[in-house]
Residue, then its C-alpha position, 0 to 999 in steps of 0.5 A: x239811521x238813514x242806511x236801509x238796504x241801498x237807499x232810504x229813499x229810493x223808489x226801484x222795485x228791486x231795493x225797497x219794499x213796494x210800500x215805501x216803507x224806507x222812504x218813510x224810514x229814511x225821512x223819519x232820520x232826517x226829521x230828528x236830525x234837523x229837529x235838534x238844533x233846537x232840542x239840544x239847547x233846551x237840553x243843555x240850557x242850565x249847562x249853556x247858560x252857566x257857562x255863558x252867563x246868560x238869562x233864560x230869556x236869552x235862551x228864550x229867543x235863541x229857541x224862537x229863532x229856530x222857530x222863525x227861521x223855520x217860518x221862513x224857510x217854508x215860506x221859501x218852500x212855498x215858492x219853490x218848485x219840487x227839484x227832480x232828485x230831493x236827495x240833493x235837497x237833503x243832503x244841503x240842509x243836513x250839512x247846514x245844519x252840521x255847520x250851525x251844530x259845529x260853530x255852537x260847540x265852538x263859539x256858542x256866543x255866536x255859533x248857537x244864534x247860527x245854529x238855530x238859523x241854520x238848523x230852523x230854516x233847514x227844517x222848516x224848508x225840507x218839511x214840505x219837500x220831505x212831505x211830497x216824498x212820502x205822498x208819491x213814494x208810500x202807497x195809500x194804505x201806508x201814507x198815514x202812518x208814514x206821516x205818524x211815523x216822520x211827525x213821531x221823530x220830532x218828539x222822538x228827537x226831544x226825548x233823545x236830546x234829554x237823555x242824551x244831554x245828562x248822560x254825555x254831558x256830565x263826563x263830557x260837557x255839552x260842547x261834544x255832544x253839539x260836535x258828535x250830533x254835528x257829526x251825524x248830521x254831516x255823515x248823513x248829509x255825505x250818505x245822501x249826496x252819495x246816493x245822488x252823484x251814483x246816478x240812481x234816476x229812481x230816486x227822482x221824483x215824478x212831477x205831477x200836475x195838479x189843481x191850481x194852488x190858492x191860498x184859499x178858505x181850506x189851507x188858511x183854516x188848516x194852517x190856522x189849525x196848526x198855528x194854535x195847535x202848535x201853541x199848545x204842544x211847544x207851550x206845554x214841553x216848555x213849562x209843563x215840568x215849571x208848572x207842576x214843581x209850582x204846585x209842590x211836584x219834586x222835579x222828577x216827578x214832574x219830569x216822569x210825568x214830562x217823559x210819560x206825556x212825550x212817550x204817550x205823544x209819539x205813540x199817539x201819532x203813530x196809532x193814528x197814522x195806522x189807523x188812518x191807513x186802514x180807516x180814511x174816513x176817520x181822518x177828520x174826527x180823529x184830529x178834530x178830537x184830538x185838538x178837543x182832547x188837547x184842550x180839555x188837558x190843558x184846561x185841567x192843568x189850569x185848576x185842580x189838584x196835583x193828581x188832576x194835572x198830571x191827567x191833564x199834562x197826558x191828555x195835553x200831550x197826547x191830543x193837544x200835540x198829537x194831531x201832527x201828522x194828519x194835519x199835514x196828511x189832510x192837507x196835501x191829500x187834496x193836491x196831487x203833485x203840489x203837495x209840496x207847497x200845501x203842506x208848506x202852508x200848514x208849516x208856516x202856521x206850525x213853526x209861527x205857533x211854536x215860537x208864540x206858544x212858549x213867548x206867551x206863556x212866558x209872559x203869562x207864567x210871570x203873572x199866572x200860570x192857570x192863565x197861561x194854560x187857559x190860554x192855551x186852552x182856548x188856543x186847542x179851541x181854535x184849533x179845533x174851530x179851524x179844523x172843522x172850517x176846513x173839513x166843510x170847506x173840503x167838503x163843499x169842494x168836493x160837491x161843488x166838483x160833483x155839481x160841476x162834472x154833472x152840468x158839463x156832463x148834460 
């Protein structure tokens, strides 16, 4: 929920805690909410396309509209300056994505290709300014973890739209629970503009003059880092459980085993933050392993026995896409007040990655599935490769500024 005290979000001594654990609250909600335009129709594919009539390819392309609408709206992000009060920002892209729930539930021939737009530039565009918020609201010990705990909600948000699709649904239909998820997402967007239109200036956020943003070596190896990465998690949560009912598993094993990977992933993330928080230098290795963990995951899901790919499938998830939030962490730490725009980089790779991931393995899964894990395998490769490009080319800059300080010095 996005009610803490007086305001998730607001920075004033007197209502939230000096660590801005409630904005990192507050922005963990809204990151669920404008994630399930996307989630609930994967939920509901089997009810959704019964009832329309459509192929799963159809469904198919109305989830990779989200993911390109999302590329778009970082894009977008990118070029745009940081507004004083994000609230106002928030509030808009929630009560988009309320209108793009609510023309689903009523008119899903149309209204689901307006719902994943809507709600995939929502995301994609509030990302990077949700990412500013936690770097200038969170102290530096809890600015790891408050990362963990907003790249969390989005699997968080898968997990609640798959238990909440079977249970609703049946007594219901899908229709509802799109218009009841509508409704929370209009509720809160009510509940953000309230906080603005009350005039509470503390919500406001610092503008704060930084380094001169290029698309250099360092945000195009890390966005890179985050298009094969997300290739691997959004390839896996779309054909994990098909793969393992391939080689003989019942569908709900496969789908304990689904729930066990997701579950595993969301505490992955919020570990690593913890521990990022308490250990910064460990920032590095910890992602770059968890790409490599990724990869050995999905290279057992390509060969071995049932067993052996349940492994596989939890190492997948926990490493293979896990790495989110210190992705986005480690790239916006180097520029202060323009952490906006950097991490609009890495989204950009982000939401790219999670619309090829499942197209490729789509294509793939019809000729060979161990092809398509192998692809992903040497995906977590590059991922992995990109990582430890960025981590020399950071470190470079950092000697290079040394250098440069001491010559001016003499």
């Amino acid at each position: 929920m996005l009610v803490h005290a007086r305001d998730p979000f607001t920075t004033s001594s007197t209502s939230r805690s000096p660590s801005g654990l409630p904005t990192a609250v507050g922005v963990a909600a809204v990151t669920v909410l404008t994630s399930l335009p996307v989630f609930l129709p994967g939920a509901a594919n089997g009810l959704i396309s019964a009832e329309c009539g459509w192929s799963s390819a159809r469904m198919g392309a109305i989830l990779a509209v989200y993911w390109l609408s999302s590329l778009s709206g970082a894009f977008v992000s990118k070029r745009a300056a940081l507004p004083p009060v994000v609230e106002r920002t928030l509030a808009v892209a929630l009560g988009a994505t309320c209108l793009g729930l609510l023309c689903a539930a009523a008119a899903p021939a149309v209204g689901l290709w307006l719902s994943s737009a809507a709600g995939g530039f929502s995301y994609g565009y509030t990302q990077p300014h949700t990412n500013a918020l936690l770097m200038r609201r969170c102290t530096a010990r809890l600015r790891a973890f408050a990362f963990g705990l907003k790249q969390a909600a989005v699997p968080a948000a898968t997990l609640l739209a798959s238990v909440a699709m079977p249970m609703l649904a049946g007594p219901v239909g899908w229709r509802p629970v799109f218009a009841g998820t509508a409704v929370l997402c209009g509720l809160a967007a009510l509940l953000l503009a309230r906080t603005v239109a009350r005039g509470d200036r503390s919500a406001a956020t610092q503008r704060v003059r930084g380094p001169a943003l290029r698309g250099d070596v360092f945000l195009l190896a890390l966005s890179g880092a985050g298009f094969f990465g997300a290739m691997v998690g959004n390839g896996l949560g779309g054909f994990l459980v098909l793969s393992l009912t391939d080689r003989g598993a019942s569908l709900s094993v496969a789908g304990l085993v689904a729930t066990a990977g997701a579950a595993l992933n969301i505490a992955v993330r919020l570990i690593a933050g913890w521990l990022i928080g308490r250990v910064p230098q460990a920032a590095w290795v910890a992602l770059t392993g968890m790409f490599a963990t990724g990869a050995v995951g999905t290279a057992l899901l390509a060969h071995g026995p049932l067993a052996l790919a349940a492994v596989g499938a939890l190492l997948a998830y926990g490493g293979g896409w896990g790495w989110a939030g210190l992705l986005h962490y480690v790239i916006g730490l180097p520029y202060a007040g323009r952490e906006q725009r950097a991490t609009a980089y890495s989204q950009m790779g982000v939401s790219l990655g999670a619309a090829t991931g499942p197209m490729a393995c789509g294509l793939l899964f019809t000729v060979n599935s161990a092809a398509a894990w192998l692809v992903l395998t040497a995906a977590g490769v590059a991922a992995m490769t990109c990582a430890l490009i960025a981590r020399r080319r950071g470190v470079r800059a950092r000697h290079g500024d040394v250098r440069r300080g001491a010559t001016t010095r003499t």
